[in-house]
C-alpha positions as CSV (number, residue, x, y, z in Angstrom):
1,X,0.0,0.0,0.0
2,X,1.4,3.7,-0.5
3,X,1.5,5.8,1.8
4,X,-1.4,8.2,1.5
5,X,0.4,11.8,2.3
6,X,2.9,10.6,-0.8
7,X,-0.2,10.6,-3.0
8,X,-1.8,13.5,-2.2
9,X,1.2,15.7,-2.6
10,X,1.9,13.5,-5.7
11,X,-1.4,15.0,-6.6
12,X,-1.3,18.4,-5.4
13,X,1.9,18.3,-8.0
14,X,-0.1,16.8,-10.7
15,X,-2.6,19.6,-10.2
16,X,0.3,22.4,-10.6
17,X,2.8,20.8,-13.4
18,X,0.6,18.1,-15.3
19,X,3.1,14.8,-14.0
20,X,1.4,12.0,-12.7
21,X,2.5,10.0,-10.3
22,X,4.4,7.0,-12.6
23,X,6.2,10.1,-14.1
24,X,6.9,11.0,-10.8
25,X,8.6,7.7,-9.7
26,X,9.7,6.6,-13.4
27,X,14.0,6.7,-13.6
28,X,13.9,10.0,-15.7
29,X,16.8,13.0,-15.1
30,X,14.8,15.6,-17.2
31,X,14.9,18.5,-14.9
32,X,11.0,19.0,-15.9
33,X,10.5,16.0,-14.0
34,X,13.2,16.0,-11.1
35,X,12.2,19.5,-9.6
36,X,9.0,18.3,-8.9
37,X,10.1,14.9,-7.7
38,X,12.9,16.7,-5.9
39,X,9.8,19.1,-4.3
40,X,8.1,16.1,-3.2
41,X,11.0,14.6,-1.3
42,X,11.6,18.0,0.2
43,X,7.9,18.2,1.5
44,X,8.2,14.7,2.4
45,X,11.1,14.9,4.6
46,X,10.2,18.6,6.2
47,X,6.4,18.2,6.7
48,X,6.6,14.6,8.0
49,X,9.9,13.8,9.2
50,X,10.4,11.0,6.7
51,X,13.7,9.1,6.7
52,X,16.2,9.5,4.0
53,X,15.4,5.7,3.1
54,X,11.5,6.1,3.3
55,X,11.7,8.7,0.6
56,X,14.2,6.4,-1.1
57,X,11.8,3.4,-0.9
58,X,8.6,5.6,-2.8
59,X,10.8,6.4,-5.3
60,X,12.9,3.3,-6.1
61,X,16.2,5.3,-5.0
62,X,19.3,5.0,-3.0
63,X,19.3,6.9,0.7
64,X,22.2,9.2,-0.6
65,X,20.0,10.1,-3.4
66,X,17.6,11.5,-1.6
67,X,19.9,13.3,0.4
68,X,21.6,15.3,-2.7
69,X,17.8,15.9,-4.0
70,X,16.9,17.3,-0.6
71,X,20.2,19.6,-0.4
72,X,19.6,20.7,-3.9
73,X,15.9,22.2,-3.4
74,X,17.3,23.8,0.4
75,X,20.0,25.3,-1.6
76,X,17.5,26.6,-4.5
77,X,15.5,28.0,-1.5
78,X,18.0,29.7,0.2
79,X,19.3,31.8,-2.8
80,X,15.6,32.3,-3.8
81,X,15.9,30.6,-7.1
82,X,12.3,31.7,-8.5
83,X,11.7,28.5,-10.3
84,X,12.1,26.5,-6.6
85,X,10.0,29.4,-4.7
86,X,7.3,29.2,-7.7
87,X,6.9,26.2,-7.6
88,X,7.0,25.5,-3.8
89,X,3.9,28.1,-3.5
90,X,2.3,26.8,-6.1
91,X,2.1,23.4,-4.4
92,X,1.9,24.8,-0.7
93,X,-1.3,26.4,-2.1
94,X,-2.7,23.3,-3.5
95,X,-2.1,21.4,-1.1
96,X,-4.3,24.2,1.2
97,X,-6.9,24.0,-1.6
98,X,-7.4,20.1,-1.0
99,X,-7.3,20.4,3.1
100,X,-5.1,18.2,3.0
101,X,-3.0,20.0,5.7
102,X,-6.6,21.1,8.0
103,X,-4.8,23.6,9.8
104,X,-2.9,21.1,11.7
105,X,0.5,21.4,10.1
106,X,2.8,24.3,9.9
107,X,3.8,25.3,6.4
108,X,6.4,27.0,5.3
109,X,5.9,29.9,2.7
110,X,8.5,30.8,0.0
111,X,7.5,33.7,-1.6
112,X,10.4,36.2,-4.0
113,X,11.7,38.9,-2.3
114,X,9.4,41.9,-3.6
115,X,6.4,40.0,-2.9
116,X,4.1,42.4,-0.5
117,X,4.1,40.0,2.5
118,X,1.1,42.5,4.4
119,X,-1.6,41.7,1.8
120,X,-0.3,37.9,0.8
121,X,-1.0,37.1,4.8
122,X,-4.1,39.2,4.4
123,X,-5.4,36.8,1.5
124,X,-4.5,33.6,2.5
125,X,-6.6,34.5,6.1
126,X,-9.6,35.8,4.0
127,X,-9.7,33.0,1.4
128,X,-8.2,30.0,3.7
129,X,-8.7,30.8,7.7
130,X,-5.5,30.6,7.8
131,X,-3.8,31.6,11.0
132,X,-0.1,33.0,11.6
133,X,2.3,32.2,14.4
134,X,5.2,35.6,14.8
135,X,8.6,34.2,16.0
């Protein structure tokens, strides 16, 4: 049986870049496919504390694997790459859309830098309930 988080971000990814789930997990290196699977791992591994080998296991892929795939997207992240932070968003929000989260997980948010953070919280409480924690 597959694990049911892995197929509804699987879906929520489908939803945003048009890949099903056996392109998802097919071997494939075209970066049209391995940002997204590289996305899912991330999510995976930050939302639900899944082990390098876990992830590994969905995919048909060696632990160290992983591990590069999951560096790669924090590094994308942390110099903003807009095609990472795009499509990160563009998932997180689907994900919302579905429920799939219900207000019981805490998401992380990359949005580019000129983004107008005041009204994007503003949104996102008006059209999802969503609620904000200040560190």
């Amino acid at each position: 049986m597959v694990d049911p988080k892995f197929v509804n971000i699987c879906e929520a990814v489908q939803k945003v870049t048009g890949y099903n789930i056996n392109d998802l997990t097919k071997r494939n290196r075209s970066r049209k496919v391995l940002y997204p699977r590289q996305v899912i791992a991330y999510f995976l591994r930050s939302y639900y504390g899944y082990t390098f080998k876990g992830i590994g296991m969905l995919f048909n892929q060696h632990h160290t694997s992983v591990m590069h795939s999951i560096e790669s997207i924090e590094s994308m992240i942390s110099i903003n790459d807009p095609i990472i932070t795009d499509l990160i968003t563009k998932i997180n929000t689907e994900l919302i859309n579905m429920g799939h989260f219900n207000g019981f997980k805490r998401i992380t948010m990359y949005v580019p830098i000129q983004t107008d953070v005041d009204s994007l919280k503003t949104l996102l409480i008006e059209k999802y309930g969503v609620s904000f924690n200040t560190f």
